[in-house]
C-alpha positions, 0 to 999 in steps of 0.5 A, spaced: 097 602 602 105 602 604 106 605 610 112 609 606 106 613 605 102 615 611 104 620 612 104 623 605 097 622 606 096 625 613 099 631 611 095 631 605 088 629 609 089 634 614 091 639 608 083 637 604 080 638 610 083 646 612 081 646 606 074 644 607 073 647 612 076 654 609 071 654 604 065 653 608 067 659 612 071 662 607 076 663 612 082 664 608 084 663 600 075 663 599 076 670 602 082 673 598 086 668 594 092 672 593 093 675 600 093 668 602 097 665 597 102 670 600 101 668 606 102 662 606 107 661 600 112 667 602 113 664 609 114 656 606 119 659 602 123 662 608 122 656 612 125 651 606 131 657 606 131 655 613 131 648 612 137 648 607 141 652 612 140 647 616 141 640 612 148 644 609 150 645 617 149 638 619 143 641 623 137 637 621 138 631 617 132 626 614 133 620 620 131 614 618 123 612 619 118 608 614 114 612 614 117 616 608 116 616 602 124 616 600 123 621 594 128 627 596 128 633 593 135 636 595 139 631 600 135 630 607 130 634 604 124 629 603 118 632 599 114 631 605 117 637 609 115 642 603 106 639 604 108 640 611 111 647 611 105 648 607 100 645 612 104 650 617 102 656 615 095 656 611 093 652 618 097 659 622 093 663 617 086 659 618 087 661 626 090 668 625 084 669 621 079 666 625 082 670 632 082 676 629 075 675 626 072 673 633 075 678 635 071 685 631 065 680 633 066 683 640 
């Protein structure tokens, strides 16, 4: 594999393996499908907002690094920043929903 895509695939790795790991223990979207889609979506959406405001700024901006893919989706907004926004929050909502499950346990 080129390096261009290892960090594509540890995104999506790490993305199959919550996603595993919430179907084992029906933590999240194996539990309420649409309240964590909503969960997790919204606040993507939000960040990438964010993001925009922030390339249109000249605050952030790609950098150069070989282990991107080099597929953009709009200037310095590469199609991995969407797979990590995503993995942000489903993993932001997989520990919320654990906290607060061991916490009704007590």
């Amino acid at each position: 594999m080129p390096s261009s895509y290892y960090y594509l695939s540890g995104l999506l790795f790490s993305i199959v393996g919550l996603g595993l790991l919430d179907w084992r223990f029906t933590i999240a979207f194996f539990r309420n499908k649409k309240a964590a889609a909503a969960a997790t979506i919204l606040p993507m959406f939000l960040f990438i907002l964010w993001d925009v405001a922030g390339i249109a700024l000249g605050i952030f901006f790609r950098g150069e690094t070989s282990h991107l893919t080099g597929i953009m989706l709009a200037p310095e907004f590469p199609i991995e920043e969407v797979f990590f926004l995503f993995l942000l929050n489903y993993s932001a909502l997989t520990l919320f929903s654990v906290i607060s499950r061991i916490g009704r346990k007590k």
